[in-house]
PAKOL-325290 format. One record per atom (N, C-alpha, C, CB): x, y, z. Coordinates in steps of 0.1 Angstrom, whole numbers, plus 5000, padded with zeros to 4 digits. Glycine has a CB too. Layout:
XYZ/...
END
This chain:
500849885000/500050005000/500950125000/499050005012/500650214989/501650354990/500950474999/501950424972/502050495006/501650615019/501850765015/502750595033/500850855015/501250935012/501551045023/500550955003/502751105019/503351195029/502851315032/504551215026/503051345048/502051445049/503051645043/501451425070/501951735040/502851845036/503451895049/502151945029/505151995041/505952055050/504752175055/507452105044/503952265052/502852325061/502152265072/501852355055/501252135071/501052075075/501652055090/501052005065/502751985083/503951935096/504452045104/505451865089/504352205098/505552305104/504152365113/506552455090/503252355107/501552395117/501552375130/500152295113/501552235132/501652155143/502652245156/502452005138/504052225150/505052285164/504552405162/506852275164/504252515155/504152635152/503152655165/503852665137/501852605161/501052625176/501352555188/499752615175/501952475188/502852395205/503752505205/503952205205/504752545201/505652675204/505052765211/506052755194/503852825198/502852935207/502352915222/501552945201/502052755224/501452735236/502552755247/500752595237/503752665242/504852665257/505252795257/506252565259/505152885251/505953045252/504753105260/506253145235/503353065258/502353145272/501953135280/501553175272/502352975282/502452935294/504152875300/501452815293/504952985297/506352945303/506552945321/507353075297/505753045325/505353065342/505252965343/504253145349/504652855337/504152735348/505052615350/502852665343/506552655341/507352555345/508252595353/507952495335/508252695361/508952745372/508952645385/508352885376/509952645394/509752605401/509452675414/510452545399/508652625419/507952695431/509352685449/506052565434/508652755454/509552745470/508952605471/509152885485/507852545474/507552425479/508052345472/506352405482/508252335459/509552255450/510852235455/509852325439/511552315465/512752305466/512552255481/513552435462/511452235488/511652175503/511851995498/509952215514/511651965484/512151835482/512751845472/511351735481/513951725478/514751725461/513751575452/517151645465/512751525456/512351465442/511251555438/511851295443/511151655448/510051735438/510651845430/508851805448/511951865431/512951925425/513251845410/514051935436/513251695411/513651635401/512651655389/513951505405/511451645397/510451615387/510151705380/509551575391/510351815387/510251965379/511852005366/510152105397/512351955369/513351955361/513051885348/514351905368/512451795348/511951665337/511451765324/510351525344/510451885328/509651915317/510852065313/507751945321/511152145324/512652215319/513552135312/513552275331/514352025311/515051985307/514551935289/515451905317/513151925289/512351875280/512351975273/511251825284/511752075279/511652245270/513052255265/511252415280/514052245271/515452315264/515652205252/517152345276/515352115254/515952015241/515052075231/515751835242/514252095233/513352085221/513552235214/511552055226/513752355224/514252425215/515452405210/514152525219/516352325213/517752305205/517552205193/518952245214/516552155192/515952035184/515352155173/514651905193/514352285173/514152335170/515452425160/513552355178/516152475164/517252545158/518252455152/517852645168/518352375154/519452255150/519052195134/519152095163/517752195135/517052125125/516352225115/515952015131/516652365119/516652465107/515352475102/517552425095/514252475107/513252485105/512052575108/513352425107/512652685118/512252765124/511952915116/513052755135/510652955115/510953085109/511153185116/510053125102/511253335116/511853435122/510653465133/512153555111/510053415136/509253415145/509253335156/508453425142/509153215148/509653035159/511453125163/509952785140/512153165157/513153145160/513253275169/513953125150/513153375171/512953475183/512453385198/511653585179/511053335192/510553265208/511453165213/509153175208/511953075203/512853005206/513753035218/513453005195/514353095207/515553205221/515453255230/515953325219/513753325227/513653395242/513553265254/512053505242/512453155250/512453015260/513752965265/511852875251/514752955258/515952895259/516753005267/516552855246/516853115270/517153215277/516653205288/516953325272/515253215286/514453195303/514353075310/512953215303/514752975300/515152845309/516452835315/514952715302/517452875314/518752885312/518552985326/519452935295/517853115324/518753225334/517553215344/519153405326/516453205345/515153245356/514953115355/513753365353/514753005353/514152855357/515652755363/513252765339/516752775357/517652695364/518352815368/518552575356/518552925374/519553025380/520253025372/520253005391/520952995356/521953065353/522652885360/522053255360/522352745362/522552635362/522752625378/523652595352/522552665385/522652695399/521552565405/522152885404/520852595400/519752495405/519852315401/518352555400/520752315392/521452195389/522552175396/521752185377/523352295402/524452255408/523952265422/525652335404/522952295426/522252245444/521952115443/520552315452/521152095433/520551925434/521751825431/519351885420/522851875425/523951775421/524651735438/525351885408/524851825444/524951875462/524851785468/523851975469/522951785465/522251715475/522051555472/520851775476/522051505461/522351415456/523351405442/521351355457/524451385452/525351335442/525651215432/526151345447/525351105435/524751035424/523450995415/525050955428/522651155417/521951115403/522351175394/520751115401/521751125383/522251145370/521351255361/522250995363/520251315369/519551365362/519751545360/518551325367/521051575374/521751715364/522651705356/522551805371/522951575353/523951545340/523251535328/524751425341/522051505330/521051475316/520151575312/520151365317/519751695320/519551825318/520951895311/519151885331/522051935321/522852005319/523352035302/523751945327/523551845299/524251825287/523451935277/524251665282/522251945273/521652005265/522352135266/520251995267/522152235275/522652375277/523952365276/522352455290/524852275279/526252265277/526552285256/526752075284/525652165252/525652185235/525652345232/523952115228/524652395239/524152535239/525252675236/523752535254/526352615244/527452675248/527352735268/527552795236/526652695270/526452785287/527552665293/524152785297/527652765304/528852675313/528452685328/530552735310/528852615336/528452615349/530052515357/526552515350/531052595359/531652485362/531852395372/532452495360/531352525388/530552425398/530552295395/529252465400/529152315391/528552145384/529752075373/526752175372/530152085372/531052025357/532251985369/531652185339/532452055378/533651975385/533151905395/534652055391/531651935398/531151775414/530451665400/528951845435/530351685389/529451565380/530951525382/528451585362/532551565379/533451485376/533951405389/534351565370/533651445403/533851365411/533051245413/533951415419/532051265409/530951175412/531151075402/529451255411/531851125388/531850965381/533350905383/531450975362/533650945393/534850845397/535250745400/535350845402/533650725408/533150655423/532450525407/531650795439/532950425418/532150265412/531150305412/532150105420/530350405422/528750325420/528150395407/527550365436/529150505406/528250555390/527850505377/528650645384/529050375377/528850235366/528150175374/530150145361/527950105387/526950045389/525650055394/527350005392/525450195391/523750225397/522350145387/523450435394/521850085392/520750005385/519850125378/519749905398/519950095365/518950155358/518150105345/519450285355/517150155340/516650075327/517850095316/515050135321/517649995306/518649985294/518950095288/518349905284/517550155284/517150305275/517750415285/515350325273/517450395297/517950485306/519650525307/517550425318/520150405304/521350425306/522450455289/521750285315/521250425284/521750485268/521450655269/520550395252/520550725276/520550855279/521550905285/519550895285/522550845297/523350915307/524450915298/523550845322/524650785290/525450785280/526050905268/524950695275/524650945261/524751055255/524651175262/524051045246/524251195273/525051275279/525951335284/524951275282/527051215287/528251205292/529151285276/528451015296/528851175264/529051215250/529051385249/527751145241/527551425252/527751565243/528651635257/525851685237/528751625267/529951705276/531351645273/529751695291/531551585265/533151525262/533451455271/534251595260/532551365277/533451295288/533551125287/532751325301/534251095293/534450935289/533350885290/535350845296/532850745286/531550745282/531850605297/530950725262/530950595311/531250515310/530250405319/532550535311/529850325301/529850175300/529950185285/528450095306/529950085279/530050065265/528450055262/530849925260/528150165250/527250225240/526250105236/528050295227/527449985227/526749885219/525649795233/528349775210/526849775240/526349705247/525149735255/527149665252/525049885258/523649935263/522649915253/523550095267/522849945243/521649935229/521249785229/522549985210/522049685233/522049545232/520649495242/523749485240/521249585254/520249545262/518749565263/520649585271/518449675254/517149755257/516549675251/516849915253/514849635254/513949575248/514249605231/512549605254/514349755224/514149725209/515849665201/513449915201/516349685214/517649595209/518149465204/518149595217/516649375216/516549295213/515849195199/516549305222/515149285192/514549285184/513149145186/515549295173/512249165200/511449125203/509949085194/511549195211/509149025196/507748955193/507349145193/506848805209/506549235176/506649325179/505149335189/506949415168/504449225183/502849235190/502949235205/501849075185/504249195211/504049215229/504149385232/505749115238/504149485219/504349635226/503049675232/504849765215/503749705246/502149755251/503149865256/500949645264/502149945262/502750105267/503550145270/502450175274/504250115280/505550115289/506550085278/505650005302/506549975271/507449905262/507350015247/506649715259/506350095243/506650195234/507450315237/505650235228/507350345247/507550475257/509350435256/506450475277/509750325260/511050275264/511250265247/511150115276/510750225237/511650195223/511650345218/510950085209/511050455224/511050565217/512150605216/510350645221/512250615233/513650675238/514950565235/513450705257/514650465231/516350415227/516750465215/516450245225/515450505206/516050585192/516150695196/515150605179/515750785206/516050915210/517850955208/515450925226/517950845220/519350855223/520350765215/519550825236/520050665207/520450605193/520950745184/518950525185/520150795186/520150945172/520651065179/518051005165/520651135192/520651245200/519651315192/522051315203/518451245200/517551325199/516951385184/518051415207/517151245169/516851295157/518051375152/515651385158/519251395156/520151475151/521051365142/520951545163/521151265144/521951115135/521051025133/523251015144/519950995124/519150925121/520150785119/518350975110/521250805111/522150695101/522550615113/523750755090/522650665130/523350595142/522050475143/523750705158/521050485140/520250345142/520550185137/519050375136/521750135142/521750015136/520949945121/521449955146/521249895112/520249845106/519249735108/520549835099/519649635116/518649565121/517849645128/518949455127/517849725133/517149785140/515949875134/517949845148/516949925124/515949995114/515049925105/516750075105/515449805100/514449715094/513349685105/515049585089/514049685109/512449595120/511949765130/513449385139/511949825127/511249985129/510050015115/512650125128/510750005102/510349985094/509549895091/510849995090/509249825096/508449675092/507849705101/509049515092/507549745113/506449695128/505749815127/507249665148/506749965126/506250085131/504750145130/507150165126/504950135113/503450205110/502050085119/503250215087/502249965121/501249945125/501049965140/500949825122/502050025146/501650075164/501450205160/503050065179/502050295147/501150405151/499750405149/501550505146/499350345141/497950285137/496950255153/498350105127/497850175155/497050125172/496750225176/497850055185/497850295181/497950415191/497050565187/499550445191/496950545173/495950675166/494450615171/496050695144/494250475166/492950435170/492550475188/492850265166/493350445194/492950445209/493450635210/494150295221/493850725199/493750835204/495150875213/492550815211/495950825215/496750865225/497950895221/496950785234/497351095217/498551175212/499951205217/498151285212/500051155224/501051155235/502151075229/500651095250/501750925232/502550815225/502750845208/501650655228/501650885202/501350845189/502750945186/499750885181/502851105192/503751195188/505151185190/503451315192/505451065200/506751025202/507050895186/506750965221/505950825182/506150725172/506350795162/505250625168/506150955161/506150975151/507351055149/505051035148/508051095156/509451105159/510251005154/509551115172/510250915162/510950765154/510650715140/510450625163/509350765138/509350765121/510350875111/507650825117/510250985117/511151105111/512751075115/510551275117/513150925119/514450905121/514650815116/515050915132/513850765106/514050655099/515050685086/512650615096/515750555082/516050615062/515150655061/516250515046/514250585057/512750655049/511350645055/512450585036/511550745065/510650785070/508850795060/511250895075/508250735066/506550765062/505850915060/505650705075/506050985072/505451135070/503851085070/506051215053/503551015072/502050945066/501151075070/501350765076/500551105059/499851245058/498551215068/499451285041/497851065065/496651035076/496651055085/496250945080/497751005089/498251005110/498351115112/499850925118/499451215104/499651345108/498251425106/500651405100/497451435097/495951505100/495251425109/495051505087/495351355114/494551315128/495451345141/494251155128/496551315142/497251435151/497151585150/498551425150/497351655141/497051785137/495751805145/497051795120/494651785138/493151795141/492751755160/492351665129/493651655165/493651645182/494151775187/494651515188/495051835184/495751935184/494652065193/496251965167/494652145203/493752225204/493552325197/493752245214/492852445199/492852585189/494352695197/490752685191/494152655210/495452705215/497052665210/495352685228/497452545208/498452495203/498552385211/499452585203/498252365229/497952275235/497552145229/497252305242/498551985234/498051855227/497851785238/498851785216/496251745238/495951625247/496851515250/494851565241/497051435262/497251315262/496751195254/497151295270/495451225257/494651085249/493051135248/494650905260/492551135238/491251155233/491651335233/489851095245/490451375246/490351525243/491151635250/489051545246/491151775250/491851845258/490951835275/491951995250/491851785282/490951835302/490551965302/492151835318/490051985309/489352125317/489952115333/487152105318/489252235335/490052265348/491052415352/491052135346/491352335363/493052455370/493252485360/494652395377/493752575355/495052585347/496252545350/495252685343/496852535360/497652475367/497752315365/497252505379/496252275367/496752155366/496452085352/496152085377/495752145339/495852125327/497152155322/494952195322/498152255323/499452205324/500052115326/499852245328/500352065340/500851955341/500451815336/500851955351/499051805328/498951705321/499151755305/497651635325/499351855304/499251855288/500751885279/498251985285/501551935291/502751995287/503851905280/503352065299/503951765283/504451665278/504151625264/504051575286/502951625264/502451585249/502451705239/500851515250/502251845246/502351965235/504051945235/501652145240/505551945241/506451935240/507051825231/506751945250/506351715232/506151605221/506051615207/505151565224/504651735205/504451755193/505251885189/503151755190/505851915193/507152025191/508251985187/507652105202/508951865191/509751775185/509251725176/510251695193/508051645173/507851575164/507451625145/506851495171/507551785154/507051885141/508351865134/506752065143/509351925143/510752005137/511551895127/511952075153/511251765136/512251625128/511351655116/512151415136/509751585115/508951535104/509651655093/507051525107/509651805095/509651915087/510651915080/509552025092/511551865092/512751865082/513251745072/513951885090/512351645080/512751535067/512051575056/512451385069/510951635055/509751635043/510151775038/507851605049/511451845040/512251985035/512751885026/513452085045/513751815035/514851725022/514351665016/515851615026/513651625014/512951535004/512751624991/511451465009/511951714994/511351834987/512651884978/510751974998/513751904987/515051974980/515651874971/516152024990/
END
């Protein structure tokens, strides 16, 4: 069956209003005083800052941005950088307080690409990977292919071996694809995430790996459109736009598009919540940051093609 690809309008639509959304609702990824009386409520708040800055570097990286995306851009990546992490201060308290996690090293790296510097932090992350337990901290496969490329974009030794993390992760294994159920798509997303940094090396996807992406993919996004769940569907579609030859499948993308709210906001699953605003943020911000990445890759593959 021939798929027809969806247009670069189309595709640039999408992030264009998720941009709009996370630039008017930037206040709400601040972190509050009652945020900092815990460090996991510290962590967690970091998850969707660390999320925003990739995606604007995913944005400008991938050249896709018009003079307008590219102003907000900047301005987000400025305000995340100087008023949401201090200017990296607030990575280097949590680094402090717990020194072996890994999750100011997996923020940081992004703003490091950036060019920002913090060397505080850059000299306790270097004590901390001295110590055995930082090779032996238990974590998921995919998980540890992230600390990896983190380690990578700060120039630092990498350390466990790459292959062998990729080895381990369920899509490594190149599994039964009918056993993907949620958790298990969420986890193959991110092994291409960090397979690729983040869509920046599509060609780093092994090829067995890429055949059998190619062969399974379009029918989980299929599932996942039927059951509605923009969330997942906008991360498959990502891993589509890091394919050789990506789909672009114009269907899926007009049915993501159309879930899409009139604000730029993208549901989790089915419709947009009501409510707080406060707390419609915190469920929505994931999946509109989602479809912000999944614009900038698809656009730019369905540029090259065009060219």
């Amino acid at each position: 069956m021939t798929v027809t690809a969806a247009s670069p309008a189309l595709l640039h639509g999408v992030g264009d209003r998720a941009l709009t959304w996370l630039d008017e609702h930037r206040e709400h990824f601040r972190l509050t005083p009652e945020d900092f009386a815990s460090n996991g409520a510290v962590v967690e708040r970091l998850k969707p800052i660390g999320e925003l800055a990739l995606n604007m570097h995913v944005l400008f990286r991938e050249g896709v941005a018009g003079s307008r995306q590219k102003a907000r851009a900047g301005q987000l990546l400025d305000f995340t950088w100087r008023e949401l992490l201090d200017g990296g201060n607030v990575l280097a308290r949590l680094q402090h307080d717990e020194p072996l996690s890994p999750v100011p090293l997996e923020v940081y790296a992004t703003f490091h690409e950036l060019g920002h510097r913090h060397p505080g932090l850059e000299s306790a992350l270097e004590v901390c990977r001295y110590t055995s337990t930082w090779t032996a901290l238990e974590m998921m496969p995919n998980r540890r292919l992230g600390v990896l490329n983190a380690e990578r974009k700060l120039g630092l030794p990498p350390s466990s071996d790459f292959d062998q993390a990729v080895a381990r992760t369920w899509l490594g294994q190149l599994p039964e694809p009918w056993t993907v159920q949620l958790h298990i798509a969420y986890d193959l997303t991110h092994t291409v995430f960090h397979l690729t940094n983040w869509g920046e090396n599509p060609e780093h996807i092994p090829p067995a790996i890429a055949e059998y992406l190619t062969r399974f993919l379009p029918a989980w996004m299929d599932d996942w459109a039927d059951l509605e769940h923009w969330d997942l569907l906008g991360e498959l579609l990502v891993v589509d736009a890091c394919l050789p030859r990506p789909t672009l499948d114009a269907e899926l993308w007009e049915r993501y598009a159309a879930a899409q709210s009139a604000t730029g906001a993208m549901p989790i699953q089915r419709a947009m919540p009501q409510g707080d605003p406060a707390r419609v943020f915190d469920l929505v911000h994931h999946p509109t940051l989602v479809a912000a990445f999944a614009s900038a890759m698809a656009t730019s593959r369905a540029m090259s093609a065009v060219g």
